[in-house]
LOSE-448834 format. One record per residue (C-alpha): residue in three letters; chain; x, y, z. Coordinates in nm, 3 decimals. Layout:
N
ALA_A_X_Y_Z $
...
This chain:
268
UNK_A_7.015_8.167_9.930 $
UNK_A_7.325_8.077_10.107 $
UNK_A_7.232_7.741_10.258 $
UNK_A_7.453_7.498_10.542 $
UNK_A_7.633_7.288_10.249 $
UNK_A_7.715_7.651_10.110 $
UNK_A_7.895_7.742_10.482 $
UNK_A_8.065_7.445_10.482 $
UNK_A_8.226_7.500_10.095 $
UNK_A_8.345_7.861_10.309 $
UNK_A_8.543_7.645_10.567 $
UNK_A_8.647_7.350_10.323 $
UNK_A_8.766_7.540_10.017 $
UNK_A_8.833_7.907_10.165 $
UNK_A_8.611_8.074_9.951 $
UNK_A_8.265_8.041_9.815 $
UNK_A_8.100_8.181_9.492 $
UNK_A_7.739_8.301_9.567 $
UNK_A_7.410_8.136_9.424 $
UNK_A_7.309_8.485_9.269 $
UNK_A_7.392_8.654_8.944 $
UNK_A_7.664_8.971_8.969 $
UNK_A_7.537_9.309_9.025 $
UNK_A_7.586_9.575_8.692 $
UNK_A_7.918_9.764_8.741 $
UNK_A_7.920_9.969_8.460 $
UNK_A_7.794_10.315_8.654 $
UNK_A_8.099_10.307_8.938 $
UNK_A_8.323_10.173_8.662 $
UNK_A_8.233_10.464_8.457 $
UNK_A_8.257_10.711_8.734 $
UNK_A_8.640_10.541_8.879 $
UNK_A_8.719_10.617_8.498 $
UNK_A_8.613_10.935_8.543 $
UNK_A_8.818_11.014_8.849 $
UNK_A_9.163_10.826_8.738 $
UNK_A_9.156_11.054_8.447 $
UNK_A_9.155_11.374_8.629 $
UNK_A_9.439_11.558_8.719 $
UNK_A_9.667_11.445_8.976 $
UNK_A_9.626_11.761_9.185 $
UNK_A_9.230_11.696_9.190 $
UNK_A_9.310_11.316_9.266 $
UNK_A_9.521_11.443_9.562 $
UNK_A_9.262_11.636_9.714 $
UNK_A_9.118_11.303_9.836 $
UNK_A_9.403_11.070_9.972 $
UNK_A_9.390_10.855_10.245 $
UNK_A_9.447_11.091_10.517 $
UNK_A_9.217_11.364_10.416 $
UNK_A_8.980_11.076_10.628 $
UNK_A_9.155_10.894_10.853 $
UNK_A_8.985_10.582_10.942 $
UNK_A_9.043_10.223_10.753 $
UNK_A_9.075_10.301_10.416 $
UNK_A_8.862_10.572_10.259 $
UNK_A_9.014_10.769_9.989 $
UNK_A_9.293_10.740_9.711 $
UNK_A_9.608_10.586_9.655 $
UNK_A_9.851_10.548_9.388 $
UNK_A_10.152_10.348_9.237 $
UNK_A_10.461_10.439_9.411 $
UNK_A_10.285_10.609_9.705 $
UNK_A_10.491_10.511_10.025 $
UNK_A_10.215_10.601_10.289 $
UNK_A_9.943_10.447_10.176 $
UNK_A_9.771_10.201_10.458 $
UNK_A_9.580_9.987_10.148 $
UNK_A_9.871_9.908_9.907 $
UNK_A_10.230_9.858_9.871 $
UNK_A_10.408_10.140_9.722 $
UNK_A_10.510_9.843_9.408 $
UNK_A_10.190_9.726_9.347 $
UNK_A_10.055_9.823_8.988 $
UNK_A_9.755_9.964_9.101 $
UNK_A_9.521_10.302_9.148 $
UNK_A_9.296_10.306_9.428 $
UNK_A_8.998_10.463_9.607 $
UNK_A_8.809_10.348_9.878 $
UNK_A_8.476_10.444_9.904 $
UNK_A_8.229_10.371_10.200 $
UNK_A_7.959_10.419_10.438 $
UNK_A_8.197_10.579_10.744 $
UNK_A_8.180_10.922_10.581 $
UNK_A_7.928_11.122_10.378 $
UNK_A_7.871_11.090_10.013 $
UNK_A_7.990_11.481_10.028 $
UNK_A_8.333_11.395_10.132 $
UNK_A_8.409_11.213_9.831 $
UNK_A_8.467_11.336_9.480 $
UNK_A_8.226_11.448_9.280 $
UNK_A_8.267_11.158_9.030 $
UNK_A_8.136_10.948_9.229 $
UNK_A_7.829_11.135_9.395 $
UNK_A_7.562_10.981_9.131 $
UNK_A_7.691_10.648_9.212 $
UNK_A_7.685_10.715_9.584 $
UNK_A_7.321_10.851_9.545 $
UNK_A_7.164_10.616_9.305 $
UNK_A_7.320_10.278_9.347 $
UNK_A_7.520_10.254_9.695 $
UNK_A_7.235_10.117_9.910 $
UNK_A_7.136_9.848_9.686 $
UNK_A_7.475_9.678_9.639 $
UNK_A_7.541_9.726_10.055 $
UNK_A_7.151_9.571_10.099 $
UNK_A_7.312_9.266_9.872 $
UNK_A_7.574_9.247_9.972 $
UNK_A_7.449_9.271_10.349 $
UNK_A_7.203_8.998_10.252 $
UNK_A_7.469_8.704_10.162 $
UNK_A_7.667_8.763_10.443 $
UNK_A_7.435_8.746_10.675 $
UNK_A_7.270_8.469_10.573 $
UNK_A_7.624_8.301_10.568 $
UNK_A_7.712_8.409_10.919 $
UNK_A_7.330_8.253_11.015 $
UNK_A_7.467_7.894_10.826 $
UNK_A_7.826_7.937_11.002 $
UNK_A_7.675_7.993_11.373 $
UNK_A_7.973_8.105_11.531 $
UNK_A_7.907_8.221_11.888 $
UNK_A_7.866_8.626_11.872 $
UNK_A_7.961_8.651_11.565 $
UNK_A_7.633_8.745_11.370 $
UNK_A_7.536_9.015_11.655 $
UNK_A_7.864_9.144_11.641 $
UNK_A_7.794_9.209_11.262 $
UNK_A_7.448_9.348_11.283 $
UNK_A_7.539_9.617_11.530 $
UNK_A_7.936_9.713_11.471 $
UNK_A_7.976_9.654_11.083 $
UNK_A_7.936_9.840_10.818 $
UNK_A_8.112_9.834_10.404 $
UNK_A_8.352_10.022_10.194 $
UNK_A_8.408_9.955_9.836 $
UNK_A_8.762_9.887_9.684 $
UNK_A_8.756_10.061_9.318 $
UNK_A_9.120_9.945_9.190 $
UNK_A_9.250_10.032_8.861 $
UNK_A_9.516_9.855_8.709 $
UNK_A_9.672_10.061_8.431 $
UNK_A_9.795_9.832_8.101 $
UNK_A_10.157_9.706_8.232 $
UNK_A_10.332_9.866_7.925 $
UNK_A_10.327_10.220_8.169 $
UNK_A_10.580_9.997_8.436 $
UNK_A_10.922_9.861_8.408 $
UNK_A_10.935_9.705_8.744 $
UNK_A_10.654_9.436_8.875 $
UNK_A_10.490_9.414_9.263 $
UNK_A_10.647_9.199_9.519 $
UNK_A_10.659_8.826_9.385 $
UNK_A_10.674_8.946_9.042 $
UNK_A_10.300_9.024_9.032 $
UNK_A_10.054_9.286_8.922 $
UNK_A_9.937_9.287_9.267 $
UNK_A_10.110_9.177_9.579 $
UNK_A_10.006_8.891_9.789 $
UNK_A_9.796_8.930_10.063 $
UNK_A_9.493_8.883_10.302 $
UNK_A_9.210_9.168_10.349 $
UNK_A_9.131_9.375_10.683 $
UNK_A_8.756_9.244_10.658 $
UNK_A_8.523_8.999_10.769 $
UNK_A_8.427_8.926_10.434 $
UNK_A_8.576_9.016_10.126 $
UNK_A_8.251_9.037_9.807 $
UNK_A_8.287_9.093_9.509 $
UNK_A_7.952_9.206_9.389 $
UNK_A_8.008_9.281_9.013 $
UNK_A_8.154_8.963_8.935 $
UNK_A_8.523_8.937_8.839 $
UNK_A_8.806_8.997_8.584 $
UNK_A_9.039_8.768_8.499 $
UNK_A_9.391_8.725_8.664 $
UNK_A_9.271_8.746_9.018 $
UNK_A_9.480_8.419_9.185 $
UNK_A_9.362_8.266_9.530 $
UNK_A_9.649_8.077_9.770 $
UNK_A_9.451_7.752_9.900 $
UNK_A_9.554_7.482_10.119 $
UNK_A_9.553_7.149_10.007 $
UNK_A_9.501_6.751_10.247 $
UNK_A_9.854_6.790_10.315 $
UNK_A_9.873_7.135_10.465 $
UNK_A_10.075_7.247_10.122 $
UNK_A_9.972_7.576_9.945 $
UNK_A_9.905_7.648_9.585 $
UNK_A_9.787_7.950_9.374 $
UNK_A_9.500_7.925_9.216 $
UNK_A_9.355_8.130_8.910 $
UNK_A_9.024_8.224_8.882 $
UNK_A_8.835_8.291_8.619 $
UNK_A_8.659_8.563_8.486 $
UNK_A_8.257_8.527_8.589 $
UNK_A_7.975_8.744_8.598 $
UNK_A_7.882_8.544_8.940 $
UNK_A_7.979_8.753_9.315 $
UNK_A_8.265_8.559_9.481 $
UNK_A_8.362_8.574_9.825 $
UNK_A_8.617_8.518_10.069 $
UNK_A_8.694_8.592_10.433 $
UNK_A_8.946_8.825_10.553 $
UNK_A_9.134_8.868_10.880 $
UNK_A_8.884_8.991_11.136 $
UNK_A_8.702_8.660_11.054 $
UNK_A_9.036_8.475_11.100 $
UNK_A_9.125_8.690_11.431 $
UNK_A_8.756_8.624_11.579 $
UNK_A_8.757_8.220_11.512 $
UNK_A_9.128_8.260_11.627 $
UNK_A_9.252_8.116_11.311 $
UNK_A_8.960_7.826_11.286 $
UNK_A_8.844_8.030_10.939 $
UNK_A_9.185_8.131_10.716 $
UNK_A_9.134_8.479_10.560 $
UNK_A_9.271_8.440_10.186 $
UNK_A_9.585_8.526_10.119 $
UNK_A_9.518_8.678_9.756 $
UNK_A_9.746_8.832_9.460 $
UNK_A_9.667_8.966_9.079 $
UNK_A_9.914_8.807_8.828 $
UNK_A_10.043_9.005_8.555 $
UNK_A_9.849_8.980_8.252 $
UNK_A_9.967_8.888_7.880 $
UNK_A_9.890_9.135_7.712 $
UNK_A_10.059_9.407_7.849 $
UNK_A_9.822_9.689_7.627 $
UNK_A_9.497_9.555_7.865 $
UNK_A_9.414_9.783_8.183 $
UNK_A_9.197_9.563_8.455 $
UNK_A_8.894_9.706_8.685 $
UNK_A_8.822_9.518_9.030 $
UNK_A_8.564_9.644_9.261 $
UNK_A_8.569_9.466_9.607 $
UNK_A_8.328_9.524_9.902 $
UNK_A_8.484_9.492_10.254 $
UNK_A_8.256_9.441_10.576 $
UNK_A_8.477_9.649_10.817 $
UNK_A_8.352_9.785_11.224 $
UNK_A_8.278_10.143_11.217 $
UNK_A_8.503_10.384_11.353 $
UNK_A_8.520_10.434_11.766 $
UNK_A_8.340_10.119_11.837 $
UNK_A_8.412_9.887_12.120 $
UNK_A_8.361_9.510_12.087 $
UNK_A_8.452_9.167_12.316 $
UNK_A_8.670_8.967_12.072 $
UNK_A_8.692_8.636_12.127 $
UNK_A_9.025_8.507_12.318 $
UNK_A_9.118_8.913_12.349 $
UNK_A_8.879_9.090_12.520 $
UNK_A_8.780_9.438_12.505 $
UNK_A_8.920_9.591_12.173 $
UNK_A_8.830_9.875_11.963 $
UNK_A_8.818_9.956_11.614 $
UNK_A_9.117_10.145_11.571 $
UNK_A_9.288_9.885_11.765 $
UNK_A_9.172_9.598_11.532 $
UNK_A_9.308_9.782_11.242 $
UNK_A_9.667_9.810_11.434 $
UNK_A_9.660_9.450_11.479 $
UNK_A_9.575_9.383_11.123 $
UNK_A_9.827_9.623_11.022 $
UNK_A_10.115_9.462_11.170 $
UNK_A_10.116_9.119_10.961 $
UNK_A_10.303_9.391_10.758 $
């Protein structure tokens, strides 16, 4: 139960670790393994624009069109999520889809609206319960003895803040993962955190955009690792609008979902 003090830890410390254990990850882990070992010409079938909308589908190191990751970053990716049927997506991923997908949206669903009850901010929580829905970030980062060049910053993954309201993590986390906070002073520091079997969360730039900048989304980056042999899974969850939808934003007006992502897309 995400209680009031739990809200305020959000606004104070930029992020907040849930009061309930991690969800089991080992089924979509398995079937992301699954998929990153196939063939490159069955991993194409499903990039990004074999969907169109936010970020459903796969990306790769070195890809230069890719709308979820830098074409440096040391990372595999695909998105999966509710905008599409289970059909569209590869077949590695269909027992997943069918078996395990509602319970860890019904979660994940759960924590943040009980946090958008605690935060009250005006329109916010209809705005959720009638526009929003989730995708799931499967990200693969192959052991860094494959590369001979690093992301941006000399990272694993480059810095950055996420498209979505929220940003969950419902399978817990793997080490590496590095937060940038804000400290009394208005300085910034990175921040590791640590592996944990608890769900972490963090908001992302349509919170930041709809406060107008009251709630920072978290700027967030994946160090490299020392032990260059180790490969690293992350699985994020992402509470997004669904495609074609038209919404008041605060301080903006009328704007639509493909409009939102165009904003978001040009802090790059």
């Amino acid at each position: 139960m995400i209680d009031k003090q739990s809200a305020n830890a959000l606004n104070s410390d930029g992020y907040l670790v849930a009061p309930c254990p991690a969800l089991d990850g080992s089924e979509i882990q398995q079937a992301f393994r699954a998929f990153i070992r196939r063939e490159r010409e069955h991993q194409l079938r499903f990039l990004q624009k074999e969907y169109g909308y936010a970020y459903d589908g796969f990306s790769y190191y070195g890809q230069t069109d890719s709308s979820h990751q830098a074409h440096d970053d040391l990372i595999s990716t695909f998105v999966l999520s509710e905008f599409y049927p289970v059909e569209r997506f590869p077949p590695e991923f269909h027992g997943f889809l069918n078996s395990r997908w509602q319970e860890v949206v019904q979660v994940v669903r759960g924590l943040e609206t009980e946090l958008l009850t605690q935060l009250d901010v005006p329109g916010l929580l209809d705005f959720y319960l009638h526009n929003v829905g989730h995708m799931l970030s499967n990200n693969y980062y192959p052991p860094l003895q494959q590369f001979t060049t690093t992301a941006a910053g000399n990272t694993r993954l480059s810095a950055h803040p996420d498209a979505s309201l929220f940003t969950v993590f419902p399978f817990g986390i793997d080490q590496e993962l590095e937060l940038q906070l804000t400290g009394e002073d208005g300085g910034t520091t990175w921040q590791s955190v640590d592996a944990s079997d608890a769900i972490l969360l963090y908001p992302g730039y349509l919170l930041e955009m709809w406060t107008r900048g009251e709630i920072k989304a978290m700027n967030h980056r994946v160090r490299l690792s020392a032990d260059r042999a180790a490969e690293r899974f992350s699985f994020s969850c992402f509470s997004l609008p669904f495609p074609l939808r038209k919404f008041e934003m605060p301080g903006r007006g009328p704007v639509t979902s493909e409009e939102y992502f165009e904003a978001y897309g040009a802090l790059f």
